[in-house]
C-alpha positions as CSV (number, residue, x, y, z in Angstrom):
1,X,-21.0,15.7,33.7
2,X,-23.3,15.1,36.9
3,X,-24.4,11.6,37.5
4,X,-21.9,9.1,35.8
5,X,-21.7,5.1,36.4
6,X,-19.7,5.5,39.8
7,X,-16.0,4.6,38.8
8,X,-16.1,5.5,34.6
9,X,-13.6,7.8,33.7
10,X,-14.7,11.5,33.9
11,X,-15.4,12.6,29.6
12,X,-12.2,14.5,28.4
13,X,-15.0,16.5,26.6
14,X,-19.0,16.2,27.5
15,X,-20.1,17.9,23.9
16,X,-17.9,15.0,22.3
17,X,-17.7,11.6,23.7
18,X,-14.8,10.9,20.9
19,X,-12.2,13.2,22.1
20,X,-10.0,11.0,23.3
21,X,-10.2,9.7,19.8
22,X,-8.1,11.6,17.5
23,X,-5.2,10.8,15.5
24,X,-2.4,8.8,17.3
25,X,-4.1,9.3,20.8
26,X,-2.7,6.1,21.9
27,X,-2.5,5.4,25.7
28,X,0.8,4.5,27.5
29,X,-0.3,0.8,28.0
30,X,-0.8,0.5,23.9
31,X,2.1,2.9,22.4
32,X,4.7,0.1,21.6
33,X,2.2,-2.2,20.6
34,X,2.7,-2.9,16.5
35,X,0.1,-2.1,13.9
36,X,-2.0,-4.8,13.4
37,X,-5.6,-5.8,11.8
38,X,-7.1,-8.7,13.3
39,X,-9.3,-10.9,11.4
40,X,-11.8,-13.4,12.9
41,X,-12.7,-15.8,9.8
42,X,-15.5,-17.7,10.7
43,X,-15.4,-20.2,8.6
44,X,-11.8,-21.1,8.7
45,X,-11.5,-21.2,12.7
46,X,-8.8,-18.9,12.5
47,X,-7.3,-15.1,13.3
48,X,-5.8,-13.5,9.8
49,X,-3.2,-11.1,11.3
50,X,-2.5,-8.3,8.5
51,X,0.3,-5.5,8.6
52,X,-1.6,-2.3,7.4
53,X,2.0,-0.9,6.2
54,X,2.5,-3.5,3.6
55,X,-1.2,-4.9,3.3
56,X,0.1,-8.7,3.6
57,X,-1.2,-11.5,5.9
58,X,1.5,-11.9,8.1
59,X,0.3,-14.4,10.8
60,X,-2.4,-16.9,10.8
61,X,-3.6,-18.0,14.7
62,X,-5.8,-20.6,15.0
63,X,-8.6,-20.1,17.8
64,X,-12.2,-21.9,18.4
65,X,-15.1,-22.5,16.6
66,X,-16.4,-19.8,14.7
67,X,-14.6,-16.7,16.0
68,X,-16.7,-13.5,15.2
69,X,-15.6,-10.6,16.8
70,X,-12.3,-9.5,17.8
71,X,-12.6,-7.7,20.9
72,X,-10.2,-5.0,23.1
73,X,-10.8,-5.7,26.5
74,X,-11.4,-2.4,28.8
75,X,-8.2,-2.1,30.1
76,X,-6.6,-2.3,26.3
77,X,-4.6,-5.0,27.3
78,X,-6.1,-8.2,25.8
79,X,-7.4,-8.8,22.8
80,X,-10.8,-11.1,23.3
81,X,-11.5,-14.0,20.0
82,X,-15.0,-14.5,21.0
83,X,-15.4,-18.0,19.8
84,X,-19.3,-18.3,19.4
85,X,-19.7,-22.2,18.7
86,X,-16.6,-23.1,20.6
87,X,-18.0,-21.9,23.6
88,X,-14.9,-19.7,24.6
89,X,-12.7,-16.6,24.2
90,X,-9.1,-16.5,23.4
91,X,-6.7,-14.3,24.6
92,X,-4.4,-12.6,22.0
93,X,-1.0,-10.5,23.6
94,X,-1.2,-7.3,21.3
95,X,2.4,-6.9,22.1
96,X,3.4,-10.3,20.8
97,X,0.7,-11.2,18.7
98,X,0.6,-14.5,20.4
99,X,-2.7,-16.4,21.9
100,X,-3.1,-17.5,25.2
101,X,-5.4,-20.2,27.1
102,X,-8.8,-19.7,26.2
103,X,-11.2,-18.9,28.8
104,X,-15.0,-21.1,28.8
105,X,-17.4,-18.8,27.8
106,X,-20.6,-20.3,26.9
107,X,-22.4,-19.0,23.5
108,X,-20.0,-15.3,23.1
109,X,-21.2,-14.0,20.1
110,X,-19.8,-10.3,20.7
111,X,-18.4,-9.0,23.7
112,X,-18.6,-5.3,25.4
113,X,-17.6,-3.7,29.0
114,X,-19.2,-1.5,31.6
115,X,-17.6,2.3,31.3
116,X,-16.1,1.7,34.5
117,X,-14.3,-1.7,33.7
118,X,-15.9,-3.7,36.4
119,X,-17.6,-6.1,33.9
120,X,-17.6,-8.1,31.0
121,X,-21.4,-8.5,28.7
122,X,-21.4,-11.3,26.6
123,X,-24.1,-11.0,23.9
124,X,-25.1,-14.7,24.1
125,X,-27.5,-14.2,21.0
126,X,-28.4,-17.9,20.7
127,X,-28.9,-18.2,24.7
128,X,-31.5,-15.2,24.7
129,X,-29.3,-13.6,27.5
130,X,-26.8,-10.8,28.0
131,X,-24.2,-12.1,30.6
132,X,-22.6,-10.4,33.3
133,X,-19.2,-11.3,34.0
134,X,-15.9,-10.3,36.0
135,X,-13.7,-7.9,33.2
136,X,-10.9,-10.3,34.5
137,X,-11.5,-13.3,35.3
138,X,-15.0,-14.0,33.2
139,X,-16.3,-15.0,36.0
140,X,-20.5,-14.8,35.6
141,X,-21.4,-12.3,37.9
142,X,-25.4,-11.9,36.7
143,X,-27.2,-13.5,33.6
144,X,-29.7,-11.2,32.5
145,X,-32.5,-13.1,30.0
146,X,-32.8,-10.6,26.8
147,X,-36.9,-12.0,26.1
148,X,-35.5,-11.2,22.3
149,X,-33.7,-12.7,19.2
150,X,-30.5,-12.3,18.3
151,X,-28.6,-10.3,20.9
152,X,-25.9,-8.7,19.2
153,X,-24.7,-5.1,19.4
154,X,-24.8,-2.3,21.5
155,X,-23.5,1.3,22.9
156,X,-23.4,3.1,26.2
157,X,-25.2,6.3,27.0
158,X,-22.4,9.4,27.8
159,X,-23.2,8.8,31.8
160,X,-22.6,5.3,31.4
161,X,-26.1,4.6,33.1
162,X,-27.5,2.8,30.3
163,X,-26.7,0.9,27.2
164,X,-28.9,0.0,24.4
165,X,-28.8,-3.6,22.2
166,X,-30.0,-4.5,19.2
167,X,-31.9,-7.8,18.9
168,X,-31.0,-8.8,15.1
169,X,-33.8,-12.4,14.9
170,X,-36.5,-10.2,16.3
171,X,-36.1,-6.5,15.3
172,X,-35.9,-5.5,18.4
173,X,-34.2,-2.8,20.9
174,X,-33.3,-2.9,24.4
175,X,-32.8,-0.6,26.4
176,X,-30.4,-1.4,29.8
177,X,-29.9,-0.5,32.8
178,X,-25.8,-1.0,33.7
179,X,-25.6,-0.7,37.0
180,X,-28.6,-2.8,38.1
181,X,-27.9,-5.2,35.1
182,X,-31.9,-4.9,34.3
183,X,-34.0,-4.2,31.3
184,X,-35.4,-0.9,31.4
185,X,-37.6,-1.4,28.3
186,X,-38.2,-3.2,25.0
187,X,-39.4,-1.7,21.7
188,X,-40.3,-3.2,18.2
189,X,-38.5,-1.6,15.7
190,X,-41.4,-0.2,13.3
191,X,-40.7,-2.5,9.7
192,X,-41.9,-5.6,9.3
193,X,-39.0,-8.1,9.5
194,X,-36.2,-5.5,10.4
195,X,-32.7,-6.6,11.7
196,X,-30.8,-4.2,13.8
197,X,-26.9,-4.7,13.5
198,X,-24.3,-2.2,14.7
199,X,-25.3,0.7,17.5
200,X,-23.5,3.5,17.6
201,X,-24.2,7.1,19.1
202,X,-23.7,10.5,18.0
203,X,-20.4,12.6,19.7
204,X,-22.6,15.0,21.3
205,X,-24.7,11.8,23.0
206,X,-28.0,13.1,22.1
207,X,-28.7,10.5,19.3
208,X,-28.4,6.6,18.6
209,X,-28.0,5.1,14.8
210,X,-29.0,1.9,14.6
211,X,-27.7,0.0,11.3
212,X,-30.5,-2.3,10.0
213,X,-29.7,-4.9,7.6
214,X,-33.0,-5.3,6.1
215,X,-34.7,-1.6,6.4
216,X,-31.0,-1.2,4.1
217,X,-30.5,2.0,6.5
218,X,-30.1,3.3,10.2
219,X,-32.6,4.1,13.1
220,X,-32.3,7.5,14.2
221,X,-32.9,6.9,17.9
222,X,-33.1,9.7,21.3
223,X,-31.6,7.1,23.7
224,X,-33.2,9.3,27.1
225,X,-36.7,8.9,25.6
226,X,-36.4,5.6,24.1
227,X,-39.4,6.7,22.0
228,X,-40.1,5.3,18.3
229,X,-37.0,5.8,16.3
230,X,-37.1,7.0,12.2
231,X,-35.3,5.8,9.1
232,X,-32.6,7.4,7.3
233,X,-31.9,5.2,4.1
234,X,-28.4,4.6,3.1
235,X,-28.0,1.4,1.1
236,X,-28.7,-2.7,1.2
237,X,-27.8,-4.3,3.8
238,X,-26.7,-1.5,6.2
239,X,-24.1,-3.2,8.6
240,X,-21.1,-1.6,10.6
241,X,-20.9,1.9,12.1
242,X,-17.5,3.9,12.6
243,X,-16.8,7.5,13.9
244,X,-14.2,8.9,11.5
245,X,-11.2,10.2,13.9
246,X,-12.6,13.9,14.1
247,X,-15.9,13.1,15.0
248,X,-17.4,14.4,11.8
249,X,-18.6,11.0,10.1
250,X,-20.1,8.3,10.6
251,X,-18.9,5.7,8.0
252,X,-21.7,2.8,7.4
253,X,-20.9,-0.2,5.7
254,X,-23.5,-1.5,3.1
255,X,-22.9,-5.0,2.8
256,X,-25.7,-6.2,0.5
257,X,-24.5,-3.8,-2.0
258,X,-20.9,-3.4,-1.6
259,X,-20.7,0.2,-0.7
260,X,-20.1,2.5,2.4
261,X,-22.0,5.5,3.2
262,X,-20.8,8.5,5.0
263,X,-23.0,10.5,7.5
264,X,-22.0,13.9,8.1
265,X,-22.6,14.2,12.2
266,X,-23.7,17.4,12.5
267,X,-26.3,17.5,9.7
268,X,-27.1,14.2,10.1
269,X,-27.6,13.8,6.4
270,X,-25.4,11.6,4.0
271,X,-22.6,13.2,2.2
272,X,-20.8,10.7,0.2
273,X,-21.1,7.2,-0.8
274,X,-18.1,4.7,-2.1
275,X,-18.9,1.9,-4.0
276,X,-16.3,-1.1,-4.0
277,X,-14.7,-1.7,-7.4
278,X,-16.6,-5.0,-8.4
279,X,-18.6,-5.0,-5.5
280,X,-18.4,-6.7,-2.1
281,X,-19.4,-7.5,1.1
282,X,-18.5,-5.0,3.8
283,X,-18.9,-5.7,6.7
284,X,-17.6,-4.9,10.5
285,X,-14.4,-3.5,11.3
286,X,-12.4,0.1,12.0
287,X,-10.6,3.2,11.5
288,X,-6.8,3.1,11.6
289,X,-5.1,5.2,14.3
290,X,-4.7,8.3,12.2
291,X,-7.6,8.2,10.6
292,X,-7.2,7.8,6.9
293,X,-8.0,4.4,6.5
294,X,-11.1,2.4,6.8
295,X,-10.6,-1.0,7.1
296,X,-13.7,-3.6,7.0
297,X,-13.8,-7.1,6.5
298,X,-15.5,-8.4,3.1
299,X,-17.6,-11.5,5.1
300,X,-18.9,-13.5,2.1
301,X,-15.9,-12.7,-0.6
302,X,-12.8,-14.2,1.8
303,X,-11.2,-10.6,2.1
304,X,-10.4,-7.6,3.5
305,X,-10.9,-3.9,2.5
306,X,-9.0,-0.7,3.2
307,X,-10.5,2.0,2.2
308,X,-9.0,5.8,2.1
309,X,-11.4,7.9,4.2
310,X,-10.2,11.0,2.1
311,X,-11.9,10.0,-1.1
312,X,-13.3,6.7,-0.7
313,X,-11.1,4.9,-3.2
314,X,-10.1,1.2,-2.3
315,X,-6.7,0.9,-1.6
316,X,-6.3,-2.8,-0.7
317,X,-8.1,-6.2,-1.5
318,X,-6.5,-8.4,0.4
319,X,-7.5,-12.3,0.8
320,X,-7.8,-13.5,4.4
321,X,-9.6,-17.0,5.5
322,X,-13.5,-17.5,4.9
323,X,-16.2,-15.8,6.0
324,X,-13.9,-13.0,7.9
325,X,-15.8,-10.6,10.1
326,X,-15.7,-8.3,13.4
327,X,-12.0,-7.4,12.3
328,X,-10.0,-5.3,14.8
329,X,-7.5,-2.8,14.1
330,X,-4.9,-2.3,17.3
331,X,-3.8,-0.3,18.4
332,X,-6.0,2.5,18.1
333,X,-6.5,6.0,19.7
334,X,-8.7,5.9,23.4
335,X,-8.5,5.7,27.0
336,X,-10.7,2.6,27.4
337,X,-12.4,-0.1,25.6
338,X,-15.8,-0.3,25.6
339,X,-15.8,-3.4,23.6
340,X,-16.8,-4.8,20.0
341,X,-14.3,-4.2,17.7
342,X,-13.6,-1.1,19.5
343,X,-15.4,1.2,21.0
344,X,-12.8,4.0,22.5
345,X,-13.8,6.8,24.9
């Protein structure tokens, strides 16, 4: 692929930015790490640790104020607590399970890195700014002001040249440039009081999907063009967006109506949907290393969900602290992180 981010890692596949993906791909620096699903739970200040073998709790780490996401830094090293109200992140040793000194971070709502690992963004949603830091040392390096509400998610473009964010408070996209660390453009999304959540693109790179919690669908968006993007409806409260392990689905979590819906990639229509025995609130979370299970965090019910990717049938309710949500499951398949709750290429 011509024309990359100078220093990202060359794709193992340019028709599918996934391949490094597949089922118990793990990278040398993660491969004795344990199994583990991390759980921020917002509302409890704390880190549910579950074993996906047995489905039990089996540590409970306490962190900052309001922890939202659980983030894999780029390197696959660290695990990032991005402690939103408590101004800071905490470290977590994925080998040990054990948290380290937290870092000063002011307003890290979500977290993501540059394709070639030189930076850290901070989504500073309440700040109105997406902010530049060393990958390392968290150093700010450039604060870029967002001029929207709600700065929250986002996904890079296959060269690594751009990234797009959605701006939840103001239904909103940006589109950004990551080397200059500028705003390339702004659009409004077209429904009146839409709320962009997760951003994820397509394998082949050609197409973004846009979850929006009040359209109750995603935004079919050409990234390149960054012209007016179109609705596919897939259920309340569309949320979370997860590329099944052979990038042939996209699994979206409805959390206003307790269901996931599953996008088949290369029609780009729905093919199934899995409603949660006695409904639920599905939100962010993962695919397990080998694929089969979906785990997602239930963020107004105090649990967590995993869900068999075969069928769609629940497999595990399990109670976890309150208001759990950007859950991580670590190890997973990928050379690099490119943040959130893991974004592997």
């Amino acid at each position: 692929m011509a024309n990359l981010l100078p220093g990202m890692p060359e794709p193992l596949d340019p028709h599918d930015l996934y391949a490094a993906d597949r089922p118990g791909q793990l990278a040398d620096t993660v491969r004795q790490f344990p199994s583990r699903v991390y759980v921020p739970n917002t509302r409890s200040d704390t880190v549910s640790v579950i074993d996906p073998a047995t489905y039990q709790v089996v540590d409970t780490l306490h962190v900052g104020r309001q922890p939202q996401h659980v983030v894999p830094s780029w390197d696959l090293k660290t695990l990032w607590v991005n402690n939103d109200l408590g101004n800071s992140l905490t470290p977590i040793d994925p080998a040990t399970g054990k948290t380290g000194e937290p870092v000063d971070v002011h307003d890290p709502y979500n977290l993501y890195f540059t394709p070639d690992g030189k930076y850290a963004i901070v989504m500073a949603s309440a700040d109105r700014q997406l902010v530049f830091r060393d990958a390392h040392t968290m150093a700010v390096a450039k604060s870029v002001p967002a001029d929207c509400a709600g700065v929250n998610h986002a996904d890079f473009s296959p060269d690594g040249l751009y990234f797009i964010v959605s701006c939840e408070f103001s239904g909103e996209l940006l589109k950004v440039d990551t080397a200059a660390m500028t705003v390339l453009g702004k659009q409004k999304l077209p429904f009146n009081g839409a709320m962009p959540q997760d951003v994820k693109i397509s394998p082949d790179g050609r197409t973004w999907y846009i979850a929006d919690m009040a359209a109750n669908g995603l935004w079919v968006l050409d990234g390149d063009t960054f012209a007016a993007p179109t609705l596919l409806p897939t259920g309340k409260g569309a949320h979370g967006l997860y590329v099944g392990r052979d990038s042939r689905s996209l699994y979206i979590s409805n959390r206003g109506e307790g269901s996931v819906s599953v996008l088949d990639l290369a029609t780009g229509r729905l093919s199934a949907k899995w409603h949660i025995p006695g409904g639920g609130s599905p939100d962010m979370g993962g695919v397990s290393a080998d694929g089969a299970v979906l785990w997602l965090s239930g963020r107004y019910n105090s649990e967590v969900y995993a869900i068999s990717t075969g069928d769609g049938r629940l497999l595990a309710r399990i109670k976890v602290g309150a208001g759990p949500h950007g859950l991580c499951v670590y190890p997973q398949p990928g050379r690099y992180s490119l943040g959130h709750t893991g974004i592997f290429r």
